[in-house]
C-alpha positions as CSV (number, residue, x, y, z in Angstrom):
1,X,187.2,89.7,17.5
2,X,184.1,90.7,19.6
3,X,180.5,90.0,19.8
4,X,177.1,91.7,19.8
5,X,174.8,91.1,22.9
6,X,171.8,92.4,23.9
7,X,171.8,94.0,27.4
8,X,169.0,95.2,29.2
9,X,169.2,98.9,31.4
10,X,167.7,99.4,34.8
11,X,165.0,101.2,33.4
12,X,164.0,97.9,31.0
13,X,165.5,99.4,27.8
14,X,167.1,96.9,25.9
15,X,170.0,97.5,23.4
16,X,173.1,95.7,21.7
17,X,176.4,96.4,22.9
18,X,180.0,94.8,21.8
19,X,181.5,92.4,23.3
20,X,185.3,91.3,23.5
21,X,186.5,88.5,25.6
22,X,190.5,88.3,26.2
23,X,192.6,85.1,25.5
24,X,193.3,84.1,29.1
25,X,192.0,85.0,32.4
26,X,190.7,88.2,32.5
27,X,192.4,91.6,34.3
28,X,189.2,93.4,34.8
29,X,186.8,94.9,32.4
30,X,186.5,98.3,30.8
31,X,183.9,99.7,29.0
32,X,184.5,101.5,26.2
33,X,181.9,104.5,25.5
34,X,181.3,105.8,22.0
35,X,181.4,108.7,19.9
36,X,179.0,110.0,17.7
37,X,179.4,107.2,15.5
38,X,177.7,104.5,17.3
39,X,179.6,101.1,17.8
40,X,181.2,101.3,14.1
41,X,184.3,99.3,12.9
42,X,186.5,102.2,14.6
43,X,184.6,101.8,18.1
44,X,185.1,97.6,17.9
45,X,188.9,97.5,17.1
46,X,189.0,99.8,20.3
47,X,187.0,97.4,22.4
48,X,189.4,94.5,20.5
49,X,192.3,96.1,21.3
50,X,191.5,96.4,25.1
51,X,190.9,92.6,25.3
52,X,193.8,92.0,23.7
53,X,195.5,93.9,26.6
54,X,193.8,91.1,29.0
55,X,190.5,93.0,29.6
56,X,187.0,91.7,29.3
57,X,185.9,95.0,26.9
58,X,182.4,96.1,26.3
59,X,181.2,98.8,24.2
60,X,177.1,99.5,25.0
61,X,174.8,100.9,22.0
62,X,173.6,104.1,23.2
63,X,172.0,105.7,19.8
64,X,170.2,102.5,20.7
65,X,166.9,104.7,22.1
66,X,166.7,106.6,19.3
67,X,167.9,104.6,16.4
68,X,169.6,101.0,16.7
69,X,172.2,99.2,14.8
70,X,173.9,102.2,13.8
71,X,177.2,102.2,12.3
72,X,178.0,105.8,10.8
73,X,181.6,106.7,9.4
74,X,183.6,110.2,9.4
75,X,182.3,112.0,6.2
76,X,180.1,115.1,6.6
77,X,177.0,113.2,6.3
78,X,178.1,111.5,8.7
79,X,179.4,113.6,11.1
80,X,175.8,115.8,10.6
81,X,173.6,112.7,11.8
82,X,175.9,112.4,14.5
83,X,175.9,115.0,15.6
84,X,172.0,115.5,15.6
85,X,171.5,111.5,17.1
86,X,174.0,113.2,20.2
87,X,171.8,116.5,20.2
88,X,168.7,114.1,20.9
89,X,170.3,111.9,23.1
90,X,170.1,112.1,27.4
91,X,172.8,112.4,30.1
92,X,171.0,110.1,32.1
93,X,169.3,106.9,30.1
94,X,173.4,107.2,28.7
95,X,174.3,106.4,32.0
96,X,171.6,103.9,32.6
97,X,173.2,102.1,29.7
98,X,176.8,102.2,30.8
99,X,176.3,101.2,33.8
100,X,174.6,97.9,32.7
101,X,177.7,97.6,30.0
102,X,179.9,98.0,33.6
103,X,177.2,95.1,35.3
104,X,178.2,93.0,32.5
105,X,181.9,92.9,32.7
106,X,182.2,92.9,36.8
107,X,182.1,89.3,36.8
108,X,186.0,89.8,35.5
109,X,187.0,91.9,38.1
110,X,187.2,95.9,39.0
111,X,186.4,97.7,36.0
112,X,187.1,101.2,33.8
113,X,186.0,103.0,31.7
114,X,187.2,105.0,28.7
115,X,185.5,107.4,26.3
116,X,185.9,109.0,23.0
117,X,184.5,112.4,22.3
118,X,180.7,112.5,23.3
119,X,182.0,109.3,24.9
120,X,184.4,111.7,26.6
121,X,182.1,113.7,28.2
122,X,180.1,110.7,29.3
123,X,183.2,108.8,30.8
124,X,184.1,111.5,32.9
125,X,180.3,111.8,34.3
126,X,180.3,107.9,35.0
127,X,183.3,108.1,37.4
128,X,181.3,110.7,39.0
129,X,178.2,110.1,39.1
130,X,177.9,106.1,38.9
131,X,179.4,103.9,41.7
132,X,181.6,100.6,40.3
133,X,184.5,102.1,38.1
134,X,188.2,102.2,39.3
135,X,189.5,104.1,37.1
136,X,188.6,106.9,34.3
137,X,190.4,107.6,31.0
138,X,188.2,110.7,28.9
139,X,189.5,111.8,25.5
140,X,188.8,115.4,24.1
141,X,185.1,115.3,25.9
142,X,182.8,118.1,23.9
143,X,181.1,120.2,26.9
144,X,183.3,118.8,29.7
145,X,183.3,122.1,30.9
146,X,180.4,122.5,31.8
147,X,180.9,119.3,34.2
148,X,184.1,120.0,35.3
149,X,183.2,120.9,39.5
150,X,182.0,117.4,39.5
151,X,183.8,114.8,41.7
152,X,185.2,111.8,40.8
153,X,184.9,108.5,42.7
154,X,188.2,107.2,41.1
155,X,191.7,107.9,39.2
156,X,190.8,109.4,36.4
157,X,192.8,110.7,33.1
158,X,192.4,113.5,30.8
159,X,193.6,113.5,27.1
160,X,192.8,117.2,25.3
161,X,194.5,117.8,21.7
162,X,196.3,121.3,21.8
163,X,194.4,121.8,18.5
164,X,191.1,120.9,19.2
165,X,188.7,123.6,17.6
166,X,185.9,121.4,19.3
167,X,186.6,122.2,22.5
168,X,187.9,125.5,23.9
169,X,190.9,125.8,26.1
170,X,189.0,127.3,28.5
171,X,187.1,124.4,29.6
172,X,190.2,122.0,29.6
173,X,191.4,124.9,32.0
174,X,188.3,124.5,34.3
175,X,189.1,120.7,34.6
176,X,192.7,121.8,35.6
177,X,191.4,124.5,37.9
178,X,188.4,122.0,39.7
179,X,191.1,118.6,39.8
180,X,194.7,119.7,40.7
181,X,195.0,116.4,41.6
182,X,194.1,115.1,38.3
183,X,196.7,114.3,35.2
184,X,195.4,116.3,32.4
185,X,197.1,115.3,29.4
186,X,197.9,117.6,26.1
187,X,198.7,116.3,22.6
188,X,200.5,118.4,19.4
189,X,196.6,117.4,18.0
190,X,192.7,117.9,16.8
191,X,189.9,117.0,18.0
192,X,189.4,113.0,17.3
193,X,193.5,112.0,17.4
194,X,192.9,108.8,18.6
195,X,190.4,107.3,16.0
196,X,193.1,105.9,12.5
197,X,189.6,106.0,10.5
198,X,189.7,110.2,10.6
199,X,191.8,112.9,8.8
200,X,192.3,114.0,12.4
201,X,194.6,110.7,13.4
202,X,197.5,111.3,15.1
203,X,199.6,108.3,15.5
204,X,202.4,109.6,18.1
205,X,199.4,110.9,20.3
206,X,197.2,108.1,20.2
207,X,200.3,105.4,20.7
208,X,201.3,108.0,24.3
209,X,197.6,108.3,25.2
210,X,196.8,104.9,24.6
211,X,199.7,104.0,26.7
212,X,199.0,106.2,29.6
213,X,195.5,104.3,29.5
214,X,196.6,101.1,29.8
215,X,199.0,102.0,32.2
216,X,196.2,103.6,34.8
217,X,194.0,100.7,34.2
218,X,197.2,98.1,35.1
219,X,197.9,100.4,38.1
220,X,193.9,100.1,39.3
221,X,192.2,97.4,37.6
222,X,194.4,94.5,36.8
């Protein structure tokens, strides 16, 4: 089980994040970037789950500029105040904040980074727009299309359900047509197969995704 810390961004905010230290020496770190739920009891078994794997795990806060210590779950209330907390949320302060998540866990080595669906989308732009990560893993990232020409400064991983309804096939087609170098992965899914707290879980998906994960972070980071 993790911890909350307070970290503080470049640009002096200051916000919680999650915290989970492995048994033994660390492999590395990864940073675990949320979805629109904030750092609920979904977000911290993820960031357990990578410590467990040897990895010093950190998950940063980022409704934190606009409304802290929030922990939403999956029902439509829910998923509406999500969705509005993303809609007021920036690219950039995001970054801000996962890039100090990233300062924290150096210490224990190279470090990755792996996001969730807004987390998704943000993942992907922090292994091209943010120096420090050695390797990527994004799942089903809303609007990654829009973001696809941009270039990676590591390995990086796609996972995209085949029935996602969130995000259209044409934009996990632009990331195939911009990265022929990169692995884009499709699941028999919807859109949020890797979180067990949704009606959306797919176990066979998320067990191969989460696999392929760990496997690209063993192959770069540890």
């Amino acid at each position: 089980m993790g911890e909350f810390m307070q970290l503080t961004a470049s640009d002096g905010h200051k916000f919680d994040a999650y915290l989970a230290q492995p048994s033994g020496k660390p492999r590395g770190g990864v940073v675990v970037v949320q979805e629109i739920f904030g750092i609920n009891a979904h977000i911290q078994s993820v960031v357990d789950d990578y410590a467990a794997e040897g990895y010093l795990a950190i998950a940063p806060a980022l409704f934190d500029r606009i409304e802290p210590k929030l922990e939403l779950g999956y029902e439509a209330d829910d998923i509406e105040r999500g969705i509005d907390l993303k809609g007021r949320s920036e690219t950039d302060p995001a970054l801000l904040d996962i890039a100090a998540a990233r300062d924290t866990v150096a210490a224990a080595g190279k470090v990755g980074v792996v996001g969730y669906c807004w987390g998704g989308f943000l993942a992907w732009l922090a292994t091209t727009r943010i120096d420090g990560f050695a390797a990527g893993a994004s799942y089903y990232g809303g609007g990654i299309g829009s973001v696809a020409e941009e270039k990676p400064k590591c390995p990086v991983i796609f996972h995209f359900g085949e029935q996602d309804h969130a995000i259209p096939i044409e934009d996990v087609d632009k990331v195939k047509a911009a990265h022929p170098e990169l692995t884009v992965n499709m699941y028999p899914a919807g859109h949020g197969f890797n979180c067990d707290h949704r009606g959306s879980f797919d176990a066979t998906s998320a067990k191969v995704a989460r696999e392929r994960t760990i496997a690209l972070f063993n192959a770069h980071i540890g």
